[in-house]
C-alpha positions, 0 to 999 in steps of 0.5 A: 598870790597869783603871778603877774603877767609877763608882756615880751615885745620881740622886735627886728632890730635890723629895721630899727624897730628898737625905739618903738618898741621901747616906748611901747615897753614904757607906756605899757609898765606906765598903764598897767603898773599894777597888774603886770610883772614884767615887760621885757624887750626881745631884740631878733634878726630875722627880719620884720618880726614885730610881736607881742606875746603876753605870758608866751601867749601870741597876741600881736603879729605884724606878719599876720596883722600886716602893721605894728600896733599903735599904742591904742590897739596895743593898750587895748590888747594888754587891758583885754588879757591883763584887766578886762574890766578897766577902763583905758579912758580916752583910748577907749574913745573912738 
């Protein structure tokens, strides 16, 4: 049986980014109750990291993207690496 995905958002806590991230953590073991193994909550002090990193892959960086993804993109990012051929059905809707 092949593994499950692991999905770590690592958040500033400083910035107060923690809520959000785990809201987004929720929604994310919600959606994809199936297809992933685990969700995990990294808090960081660096300052203003936002990241999403999928079996330690990087697949969101609000350094390099310039904002933290909303729910849509970031559903669409977890589906496209997770269950590509699955479909999100109004988030998929422009």
């Amino acid at each position: 049986m092949p593994k499950s995905p692991t999905v770590e958002i690592t958040y500033c806590r400083l910035c107060g980014w923690g809520l959000r991230a785990g809201w987004m953590a929720q929604e994310l073991m919600h959606s994809f109750a199936e297809e992933l193994g685990t969700v995990m909550l990294t808090p960081d002090v660096a300052g203003g990291v936002f990241e999403v990193r999928i079996d330690g892959d990087l697949v969101w960086s609000r350094k390099e993207m310039g904002h933290i993804p909303d729910i849509k993109e970031l559903k669409r990012l977890v589906r496209d690496r997770v269950a590509p051929d699955r479909s999100l059905g109004h988030v998929d809707r422009s």
